[in-house]
Every structure is written in structure tokens, then in C-alpha cells.
N, C-alpha and C positions, 0 to 999 in steps of 0.2 A: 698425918704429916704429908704436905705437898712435895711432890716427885720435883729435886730440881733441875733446871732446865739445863742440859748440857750445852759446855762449849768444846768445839773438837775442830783442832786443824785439820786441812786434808793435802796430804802429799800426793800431788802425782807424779808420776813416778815414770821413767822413760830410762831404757838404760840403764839404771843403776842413778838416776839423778833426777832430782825433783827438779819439775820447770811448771812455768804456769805462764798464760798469754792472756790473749781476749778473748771469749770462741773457741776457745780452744787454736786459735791461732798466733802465729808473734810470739812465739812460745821463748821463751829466756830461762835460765839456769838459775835455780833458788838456795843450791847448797846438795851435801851429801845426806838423803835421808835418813840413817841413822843417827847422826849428831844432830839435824832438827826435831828427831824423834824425842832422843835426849835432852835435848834443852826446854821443848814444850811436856815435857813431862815435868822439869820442873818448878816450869812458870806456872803449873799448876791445871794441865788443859785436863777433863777428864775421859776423853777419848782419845784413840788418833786412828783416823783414815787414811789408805793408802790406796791408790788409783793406778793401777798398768796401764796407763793410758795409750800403748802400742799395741797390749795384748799380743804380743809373738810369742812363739815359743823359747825364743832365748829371753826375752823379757818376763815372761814368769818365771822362768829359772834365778832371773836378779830376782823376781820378788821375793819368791819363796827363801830364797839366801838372806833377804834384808830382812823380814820378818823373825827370823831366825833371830840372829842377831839384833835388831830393838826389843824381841820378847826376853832376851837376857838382860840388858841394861832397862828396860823402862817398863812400870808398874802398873798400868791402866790397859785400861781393854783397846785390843788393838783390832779394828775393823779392814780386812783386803778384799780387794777388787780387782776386774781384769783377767778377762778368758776364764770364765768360770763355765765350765758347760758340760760337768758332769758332778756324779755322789764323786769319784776319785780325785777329780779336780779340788772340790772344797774339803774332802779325806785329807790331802796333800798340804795343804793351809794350815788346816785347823794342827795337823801334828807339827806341822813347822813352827807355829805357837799363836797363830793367830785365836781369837775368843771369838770374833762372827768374821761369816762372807757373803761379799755384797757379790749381787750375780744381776746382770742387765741383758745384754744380748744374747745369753745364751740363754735366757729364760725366753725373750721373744721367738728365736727360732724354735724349741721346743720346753712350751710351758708346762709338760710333766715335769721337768729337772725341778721343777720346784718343789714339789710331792715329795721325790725322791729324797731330794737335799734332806726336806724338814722331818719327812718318816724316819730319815736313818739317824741323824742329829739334834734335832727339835725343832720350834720352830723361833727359841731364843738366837740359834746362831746364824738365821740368813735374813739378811739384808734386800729387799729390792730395792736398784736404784734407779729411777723413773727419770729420764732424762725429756724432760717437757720444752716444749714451742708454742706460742704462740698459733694457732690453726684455726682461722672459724669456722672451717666447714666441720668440726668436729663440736658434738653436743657438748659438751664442756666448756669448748674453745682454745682447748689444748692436746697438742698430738703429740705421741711417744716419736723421738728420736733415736737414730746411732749413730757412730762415729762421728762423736763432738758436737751433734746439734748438728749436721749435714744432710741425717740420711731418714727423710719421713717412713713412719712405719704402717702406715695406716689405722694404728691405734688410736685412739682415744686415751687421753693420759689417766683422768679418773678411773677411767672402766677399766683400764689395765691395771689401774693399783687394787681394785677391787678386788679385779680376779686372782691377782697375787695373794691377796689377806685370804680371800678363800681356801687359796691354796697352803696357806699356812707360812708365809714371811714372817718374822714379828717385826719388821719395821721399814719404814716408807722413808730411803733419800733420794729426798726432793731437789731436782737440781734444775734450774730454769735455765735453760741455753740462750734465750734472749740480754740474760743479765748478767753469765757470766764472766767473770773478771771487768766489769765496768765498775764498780766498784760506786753504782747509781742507788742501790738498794734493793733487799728483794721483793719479788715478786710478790706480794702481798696477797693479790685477790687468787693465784696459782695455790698457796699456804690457803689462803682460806676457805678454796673449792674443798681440798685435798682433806682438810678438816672435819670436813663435814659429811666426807665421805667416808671415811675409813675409821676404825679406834685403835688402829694401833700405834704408838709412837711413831711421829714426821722430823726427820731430820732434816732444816730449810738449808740449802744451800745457791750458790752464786747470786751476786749481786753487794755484798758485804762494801762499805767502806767509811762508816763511821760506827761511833758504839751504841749513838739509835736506831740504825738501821737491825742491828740485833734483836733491840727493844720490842720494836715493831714488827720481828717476824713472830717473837713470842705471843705477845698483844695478835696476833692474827692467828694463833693456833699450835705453833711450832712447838717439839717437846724438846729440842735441840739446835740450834744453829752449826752451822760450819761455814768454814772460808779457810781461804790459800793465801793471796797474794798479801792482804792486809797484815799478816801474822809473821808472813817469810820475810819481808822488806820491813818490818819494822815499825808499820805505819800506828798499827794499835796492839797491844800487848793481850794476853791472856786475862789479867786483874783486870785492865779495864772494861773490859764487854762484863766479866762478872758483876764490878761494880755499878755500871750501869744497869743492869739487869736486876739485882739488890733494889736498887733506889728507886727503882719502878713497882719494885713491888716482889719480885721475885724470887722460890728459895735458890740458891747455887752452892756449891760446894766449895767448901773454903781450903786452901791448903791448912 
């Protein structure tokens, strides 16, 4: 039976409030996370992401409180992210209710945490998320990013997700800072380096803004899509990406 292809919004999360811009910039207020948690849980998403995109220390204390809280009301697995950069840091998540954590920069400053994470936990519950650019001085042609696509890392994106699955990630979010929130579509040949390099589930993110742009991150290797803005505003609903996903060919999960 084919694995089917997940759809999962992603909250970022600032404050205690979801916002989402271009670039991570232009940033605009989407709603109170919790109640968007709640209402895509019952439109049917089968994930939900959640992004600290401030990373403070008082903003993971909002996360940890918000997770808390949507892991009472809403019934699917709930993936956090944002200052993750110990076993105690994702210890603290996972008991607050989250089921995985995504960990990005503090896996680049020291890529033991990933060992660590997946020896004490598995390697079901952590997420890298590989925040890729555009680079051609890199064999790829794509370099790890931080802070929103701003900050080069001198990584190489493939080879960084490599070493991640070595290290025992069980999954790869894919996020193209070139494409995020334009809402032009994703990154296709990014999803299909990233494919061919690693087996472990790729979750395609930014660039989303119609429900073939979905189609075709799957058609290019993706074992999950996500997006923000398309979902918060309205633009396209939950059912629709599934059903265009169906009618391409695709298994999805039905409510």
C-alpha cells in the first residue's frame, strides 16, 4: 500500500502569534495559533508545524505553552521547531506534547545534537530542517542557510542533509528561501537534488500557491508538502491540494 503523501500547514510562530511575510520578511499577523491549529485539524491537514521563528528564550516558553495546549484540542502529529539545541531542549517539547522536533541551527553549530537527540529518542522524532539558497559556488548548487535565508553557512545543502540521515534524522524539511512565501512554486530541481540523495522522507516547503504547484513537488520526489500563507489567508483549503493530489495519481488521507 503507497505511503500517502502528506499535507501540513506550517505555523510560524513569533510571540505567541502566527505571522508569515516574503523571505521571511514583511512579516504580517495570520491569527492565534492554537485556533489555526484547531480549525486545520479539522479541515483535515495531517500534520502541523510549528516554527519559533524568533527563537528567544521567552518565545519558546510561548511555544512550549502553545504546544501544550493544541496537543489537547488537535489530534495529529504535531511537529516544533525553534532553539532546539540540546537532548533537554527537544526532552522539553516532546513532554509538552509535541510527537517530532525539528532542529536547524543548532544542529549546524554542533552536529553531535543530532546523535544525541536520535540515541535518546529515535530517530522517528527529529526533523532536520535544511533551510537551502540558491549558491553555485557549492557542488549542488545549494547552500545551508540561517536566520531566514540571510545568513550563508558555508554548507552545501545536500551534503548537510546527508550528514544529518547519517546521523540519524528520520526526516528532511525542505525549505527553499529563494521561494518562500512568493507563492511562484517550489523549487522543483532543490526537491529533486534532495531526492536523490537521501531515503528518507522530504517534506517540500516554500514556494506554494496553487494546488499544482503541490502536484509537482510530489511528481518531483516530495513525501509531503507544506505551506503558510496559501492556508492562513484562505487562498486554498486543505481538501483542495488533497484533491488535486488524488487526481494526479496520488494516495492522501481522507477525513
Amino acid at each position: 500500500m503507497p505511503v500517502a503523501i502528506r499535507v501540513i500547514p506550517c505555523l510560524d510562530v513569533t510571540a505567541g502569534r502566527v505571522v508569515k511575510g516574503v523571505n521571511f520578511e514583511r512579516l504580517r499577523d495570520a491569527g492565534d495559533p492554537v485556533e489555526l491549529a484547531a480549525a486545520y485539524g479539522a479541515q483535515g491537514a495531517d500534520e502541523l508545524t510549528f516554527l519559533d521563528i524568533s527563537a528567544s528564550a521567552q518565545g519558546r516558553e510561548t511555544t512550549r505553552d502553545m504546544v501544550t495546549r493544541c496537543a489537547e484540542t488537535v489530534f495529529i502529529p504535531l511537529t516544533v521547531g525553534g532553539g532546539v539545541r540540546s537532548v533537554a531542549d527537544a526532552d522539553a517539547l516532546l513532554r509538552g506534547g509535541a510527537d517530532k522536533v525539528s532542529i536547524n541551527t543548532g544542529a549546524i553549530a554542533n552536529p553531535d545534537t543530532i546523535d544525541a537527540i536520535t540515541q535518546r529518542f529515535g530517530n522517528q522524532v527529529l526533523v532536520l530542517s535544511v533551510d537551502a539558497r540558491r549558491e553555485p559556488g557549492h557542488p549542488s548548487g545549494f547552500g545551508v542557510t540561517t536566520h531566514g535565508g540571510s545568513r550563508p553557512t558555508g554548507l552545501d545543502a545536500i551534503a548537510w542533509a546527508q550528514e544529518g540521515v547519517r546521523r540519524g534524522v528520520g526526516e528532511i524539511l525542505l525549505n527553499s528561501m529563494d521561494a518562500d512565501g512568493t507563492t511562484t512554486g517550489f523549487d522543483l530541481e532543490l526537491i529533486a537534488a534532495m531526492r536523490a540523495a537521501v531515503e528518507v522522507p522530504i517534506i517540500a516547503s516554500g514556494g506554494a500557491g496553487t494546488v499544482a504547484h503541490f502536484v509537482q513537488a510530489a511528481v518531483a520526489g516530495a513525501d509531503a508538502v507544506l505551506a503558510a500563507s496559501v492556508f492562513h489567508y484562505g487562498v486554498l483549503t486543505i481538501a483542495a491540494v488533497k484533491e488535486a493530489l488524488a487526481i494526479a495519481g496520488f494516495p492522501v488521507r481522507r477525513l
